[in-house]
N, C-alpha and C positions, 0 to 999 in steps of 0.2 A: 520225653517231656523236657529234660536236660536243655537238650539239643534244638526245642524249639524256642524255650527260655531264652538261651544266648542269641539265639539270632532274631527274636524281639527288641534286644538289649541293643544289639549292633546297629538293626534298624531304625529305634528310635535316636540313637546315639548320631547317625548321618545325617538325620535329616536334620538334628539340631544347628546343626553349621548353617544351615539355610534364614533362619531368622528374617522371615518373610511379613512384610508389613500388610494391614491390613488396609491400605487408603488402595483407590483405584487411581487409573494412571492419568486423570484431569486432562489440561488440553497441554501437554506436552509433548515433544517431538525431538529425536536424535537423528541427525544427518551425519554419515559417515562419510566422508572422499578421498580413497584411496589414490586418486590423480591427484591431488596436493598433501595428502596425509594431516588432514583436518578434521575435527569434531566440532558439530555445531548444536548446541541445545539450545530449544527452543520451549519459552513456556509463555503463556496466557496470549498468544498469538505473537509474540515478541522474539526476537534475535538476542538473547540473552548473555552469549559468552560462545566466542572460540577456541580449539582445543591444538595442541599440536600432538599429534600421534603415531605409534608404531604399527603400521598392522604386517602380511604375510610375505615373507622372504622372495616370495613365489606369486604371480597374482590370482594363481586358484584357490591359493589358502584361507585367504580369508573369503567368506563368500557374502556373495551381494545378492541385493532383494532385502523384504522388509520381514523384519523380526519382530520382539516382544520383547524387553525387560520380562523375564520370569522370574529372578529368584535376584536377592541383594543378600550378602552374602561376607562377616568381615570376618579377616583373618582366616582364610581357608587355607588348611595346609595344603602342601604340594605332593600331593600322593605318590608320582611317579619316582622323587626322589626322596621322601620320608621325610619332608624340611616341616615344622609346625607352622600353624599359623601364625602370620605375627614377626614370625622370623626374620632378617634382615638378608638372608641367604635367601630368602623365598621369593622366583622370579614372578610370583603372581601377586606381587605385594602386600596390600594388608584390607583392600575392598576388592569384591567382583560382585560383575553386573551379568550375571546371565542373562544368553538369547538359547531361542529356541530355533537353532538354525539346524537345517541343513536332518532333519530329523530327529536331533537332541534335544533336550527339555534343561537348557540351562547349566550343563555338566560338561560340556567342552567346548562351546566359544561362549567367549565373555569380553566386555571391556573391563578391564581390571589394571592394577599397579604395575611395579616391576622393580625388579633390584638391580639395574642398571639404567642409570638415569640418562647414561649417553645415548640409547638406542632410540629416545622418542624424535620422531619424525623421519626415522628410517623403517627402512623395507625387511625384517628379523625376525618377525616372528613366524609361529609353526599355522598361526588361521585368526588368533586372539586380538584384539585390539588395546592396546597398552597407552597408558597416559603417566605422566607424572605421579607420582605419588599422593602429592598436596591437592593436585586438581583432581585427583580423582574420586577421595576424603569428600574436597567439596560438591562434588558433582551425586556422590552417593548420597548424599546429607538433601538435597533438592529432588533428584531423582523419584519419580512415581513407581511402583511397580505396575509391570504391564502399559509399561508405554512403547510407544513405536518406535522402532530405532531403520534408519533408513542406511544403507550401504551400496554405496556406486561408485562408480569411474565416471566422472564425467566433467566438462571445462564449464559446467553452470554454477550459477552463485548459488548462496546455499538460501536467498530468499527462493529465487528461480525454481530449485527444487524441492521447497514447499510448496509452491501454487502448485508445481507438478502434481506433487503427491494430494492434494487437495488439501493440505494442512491451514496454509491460508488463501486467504480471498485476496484477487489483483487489484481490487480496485482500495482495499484494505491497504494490500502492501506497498501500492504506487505513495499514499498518503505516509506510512509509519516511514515511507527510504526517504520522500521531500520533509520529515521533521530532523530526520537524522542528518540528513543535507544540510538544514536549516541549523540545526545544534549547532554543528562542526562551523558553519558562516558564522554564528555569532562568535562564538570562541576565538575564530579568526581575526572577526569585526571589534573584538574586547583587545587584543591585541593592535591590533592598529591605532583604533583609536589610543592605547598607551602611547603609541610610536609619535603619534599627534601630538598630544599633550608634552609631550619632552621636548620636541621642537626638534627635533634629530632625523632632519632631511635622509642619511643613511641611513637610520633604520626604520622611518617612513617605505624607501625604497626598497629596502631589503625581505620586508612583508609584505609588498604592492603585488606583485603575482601568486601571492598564495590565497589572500582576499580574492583577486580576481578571478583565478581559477577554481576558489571553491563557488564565489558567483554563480558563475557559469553552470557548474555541477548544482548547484541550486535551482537556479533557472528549467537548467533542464528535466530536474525531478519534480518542480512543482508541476511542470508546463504536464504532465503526465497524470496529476492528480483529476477526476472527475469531477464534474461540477465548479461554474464560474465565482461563485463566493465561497467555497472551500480553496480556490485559487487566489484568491482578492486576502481569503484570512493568512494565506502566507505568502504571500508576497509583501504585507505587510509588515507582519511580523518579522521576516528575517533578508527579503529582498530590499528593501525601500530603505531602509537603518543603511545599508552598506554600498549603495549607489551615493548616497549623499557623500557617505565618506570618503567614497572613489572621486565623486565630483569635486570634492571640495581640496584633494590632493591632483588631482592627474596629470595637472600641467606643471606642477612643483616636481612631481616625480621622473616629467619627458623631459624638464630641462635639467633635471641633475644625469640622466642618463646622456642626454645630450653633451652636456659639459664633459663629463666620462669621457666619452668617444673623442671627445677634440683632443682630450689630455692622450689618448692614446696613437692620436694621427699625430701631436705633436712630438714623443717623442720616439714615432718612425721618421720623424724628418717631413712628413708631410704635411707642410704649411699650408701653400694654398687649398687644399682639401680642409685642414683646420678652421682655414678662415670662410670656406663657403659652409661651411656648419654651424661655426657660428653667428653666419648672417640672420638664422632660422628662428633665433633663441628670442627676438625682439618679438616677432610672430606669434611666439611658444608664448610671451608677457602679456602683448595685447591680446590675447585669445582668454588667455586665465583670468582676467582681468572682468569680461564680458562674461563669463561663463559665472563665475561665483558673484555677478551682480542681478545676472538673469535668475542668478537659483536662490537671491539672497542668502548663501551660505554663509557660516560660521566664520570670521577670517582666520587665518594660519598662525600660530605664535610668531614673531618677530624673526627668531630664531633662523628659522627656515630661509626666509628670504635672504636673512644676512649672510645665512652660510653658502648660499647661491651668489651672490653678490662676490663673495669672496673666490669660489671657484671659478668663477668668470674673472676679476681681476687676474688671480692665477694664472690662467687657461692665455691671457691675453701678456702677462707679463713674461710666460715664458715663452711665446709666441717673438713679444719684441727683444729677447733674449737672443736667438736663434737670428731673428733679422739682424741683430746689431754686431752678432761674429760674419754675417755677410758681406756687410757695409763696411766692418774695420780690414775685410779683407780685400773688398777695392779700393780703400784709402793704403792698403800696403800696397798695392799693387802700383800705384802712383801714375793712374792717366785720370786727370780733372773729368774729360768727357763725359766715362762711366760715372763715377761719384756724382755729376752735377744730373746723370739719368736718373740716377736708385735717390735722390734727396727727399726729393716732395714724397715720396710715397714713405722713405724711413720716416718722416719726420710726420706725415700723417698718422701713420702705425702708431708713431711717441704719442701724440695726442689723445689718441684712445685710447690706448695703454693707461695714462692719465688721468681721464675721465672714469674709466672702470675704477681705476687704485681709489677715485676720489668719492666712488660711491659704495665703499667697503666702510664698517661700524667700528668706529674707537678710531684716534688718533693714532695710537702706539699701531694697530695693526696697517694700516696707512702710511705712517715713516716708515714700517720694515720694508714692506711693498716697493714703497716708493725707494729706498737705499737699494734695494734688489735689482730690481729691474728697470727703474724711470733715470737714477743719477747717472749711471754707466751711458747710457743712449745719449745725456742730456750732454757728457765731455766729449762722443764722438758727432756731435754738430756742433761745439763749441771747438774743435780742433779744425775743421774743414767750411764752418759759415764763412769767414770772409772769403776764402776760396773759391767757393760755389758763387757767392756774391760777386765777385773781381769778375771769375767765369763769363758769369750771364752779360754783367755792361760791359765787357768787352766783346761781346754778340750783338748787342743791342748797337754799339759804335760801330762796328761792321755791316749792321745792316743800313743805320744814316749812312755811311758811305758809300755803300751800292747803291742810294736813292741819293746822293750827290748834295746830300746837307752837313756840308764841311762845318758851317757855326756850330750848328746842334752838335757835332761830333766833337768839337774844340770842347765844349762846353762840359761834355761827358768825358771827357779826360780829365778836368777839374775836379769830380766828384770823385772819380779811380785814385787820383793823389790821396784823398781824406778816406778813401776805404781804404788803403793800405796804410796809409798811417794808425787808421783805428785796428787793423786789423793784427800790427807789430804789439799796440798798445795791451788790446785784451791779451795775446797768447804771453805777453811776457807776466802779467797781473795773474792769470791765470795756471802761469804753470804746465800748459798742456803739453801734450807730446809733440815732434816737431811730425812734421808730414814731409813723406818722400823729397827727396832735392828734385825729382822728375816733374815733380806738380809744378814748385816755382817754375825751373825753368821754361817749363809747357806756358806757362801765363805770359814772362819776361817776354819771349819768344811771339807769341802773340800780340802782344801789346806794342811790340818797335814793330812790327808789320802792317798796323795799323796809325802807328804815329809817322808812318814815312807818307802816307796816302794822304796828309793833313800838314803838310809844311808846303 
């Protein structure tokens, strides 16, 4: 009688550890994926929380197929090694979620803790599935007893392998993935529109493809959902908000990407590539221009525009920057010819240069500009204008004398006297640099070869 006393005692004494709730297991669901080493719990037909986890060193260890939460279970000691429950030394931590795998009833595989926090989401254990400590606290705390716990290898999502399992309905989940979609677009859309509001063209741009692309991933999950006004109610809701906001940015954000690009072709050295990109950007203004008058949108803070304005003076200052070490290198070089070829186009380049510097906000930002890049240009045509000038009507005089109008050409040699007089006058007033002796002489030289044709 002894003997059957103690081993009542022992038996009640075991199965105390078990501390087994009386609630049944509602509509919850445990996906296990041993091909990413993830846990996914699922409750009231919902995606509730993902897990990172340890399961078998070996891929027969832990086994797959579907199981039962049978017993919850805290502080179990670790029999094999005598550690109490509770322990810190105890690798089965301080909750287990018995399954009834594999013929056991809950007494050796379980999801449970661990006392090494580095092994979760590796391959280490002996069959058991191991999580964090903390998550696994909270997971025991929600957990039903006798709910389904699913364990597979496989490259499906863990919605995917719910319909599989029949857990939820597709036409259910098509709707719950296009709200989740939609969450995520607004979150994205609350963010941007911030980027709006500040007027910060850069970080307008900087969140322009994450809006877009969750779009897109929007789109394509409602386009999924069943039924044409369950499609109308979100599209509304979370598509239509963020199209505006696309529309009311798109072409602020092509031409600052645009500008980008030229700032980078310009300093490969490649100009004329610079300069057909930025032929585009006028296109890129009248297009923006029609598009948010068609959509009556919102207009852009002030902001935006100026600071585009400015990258484009930029874009176009270091452009004429670039031109004007070209120019002062055929005024070194000292043959008029070239220099009187590259004028009209340096000096058109100046102009625009100009125009852009004069359509940048504030004054102060406008003189730097303009000292930067406009005054330097404006002393290498004030160094070589009368030159270029002498140049041409000593062209012009050569050609009345190949057509045999000696007056006319008498005549044009009176006005070459007062262009070189004014042209001793400015460069002394001014200070400039002198220009090659090869230049004068190229002129002098020309100019007796044509006064000998006229005596």
């Amino acid at each position: 009688m002894k003997r059957v006393g103690i081993f009542f005692i022992l038996f009640i004494s075991f199965f105390a550890f078990f501390q087994q709730p009386a609630e049944a297991s509602g509509d919850q669901l445990i996906i296990i994926n041993k091909s990413t080493n993830k846990l996914a719990f699922f409750d009231d037909g919902k995606l509730i929380k993902v897990f990172n986890v340890a399961t078998g060193r070996r891929d027969s260890y832990t086994p797959e197929g579907k199981f039962k939460i049978v017993n919850k279970i805290k502080n179990r000691p670790y029999y094999k090694e005598n550690i109490p429950g509770g322990d810190p030394r105890n690798p089965l931590g301080d909750r287990w979620l018995g399954l009834d795998a594999r013929g056991t009833y809950g007494t050796t595989y379980a999801i449970h803790g661990n006392s090494n926090e580095s092994s979760i989401g590796k391959y280490v254990s002996s069959g058991c599935v191991r999580l964090h400590n903390n998550e696994v606290r909270w997971l025991f705390g929600q957990l039903n007893l006798y709910t389904t716990v699913i364990i597979t290898d496989s490259g499906a999502s863990f919605e995917k392998l719910a319909v599989e399992h029949g857990y939820l309905d597709q036409n259910l989940l098509n709707k719950q993935l296009a709200e989740k979609a939609g969450s995520k677009l607004l979150s994205e859309l609350s963010a941007y529109n911030s980027a709006i509001n500040s007027g910060s063209i850069s970080k307008i741009n900087s969140l322009y493809d994450r809006l877009t692309s969750q779009l897109k991933a929007t789109e394509l999950a409602t386009g999924k959902v069943s039924g044409k006004s369950n499609r109308e109610i979100l599209e509304a809701k979370y598509i239509r908000p963020s199209k505006i906001a696309i529309e009311r940015t798109i072409y602020e954000v092509s031409q600052y990407r645009l500008l980008n690009d030229v700032g980078v072709l310009i300093s490969k050295n490649k100009i004329s590539t610079a300069e057909d990109q930025l032929s585009k950007l006028e296109r890129l203004k009248k297009r923006s221009i029609a598009i948010k008058k068609a959509g009556n949108y919102k207009a852009l803070p002030a902001n935006v525009d100026r600071s585009l304005l400015a990258l484009k003076a930029t874009n176009e200052g270091n452009i004429m920057n670039t031109t004007l070490a070209q120019f002062n290198q055929t005024i070194s070089a000292g043959k008029i010819g070239t220099i009187n070829s590259q004028y009209d186009s340096f000096t058109k380049k100046l102009r625009a240069t100009e125009i852009a510097i004069g359509q940048v906000y504030g004054s102060t930002n406008r003189n730097n500009l303009g000292d930067m890049y406009i005054t330097p240009s404006k002393v290498a045509v004030e160094r070589v204008i009368y030159e270029v000038s002498i140049y041409r009507l000593l062209n012009e005089i050569y050609w009345l004398l190949d057509d045999n109008k000696l007056n006319q050409a008498r005549n044009e040699f009176s006005t070459l006297d007062r262009l070189k007089r004014r042209a001793i006058e400015i460069k002394k007033n001014g200070g400039y640099q002198s220009v090659p002796d090869s230049i004068s002489r190229s002129l002098s030289s020309f100019e007796n070869r044509l006064k000998t044709q006229v005596k």
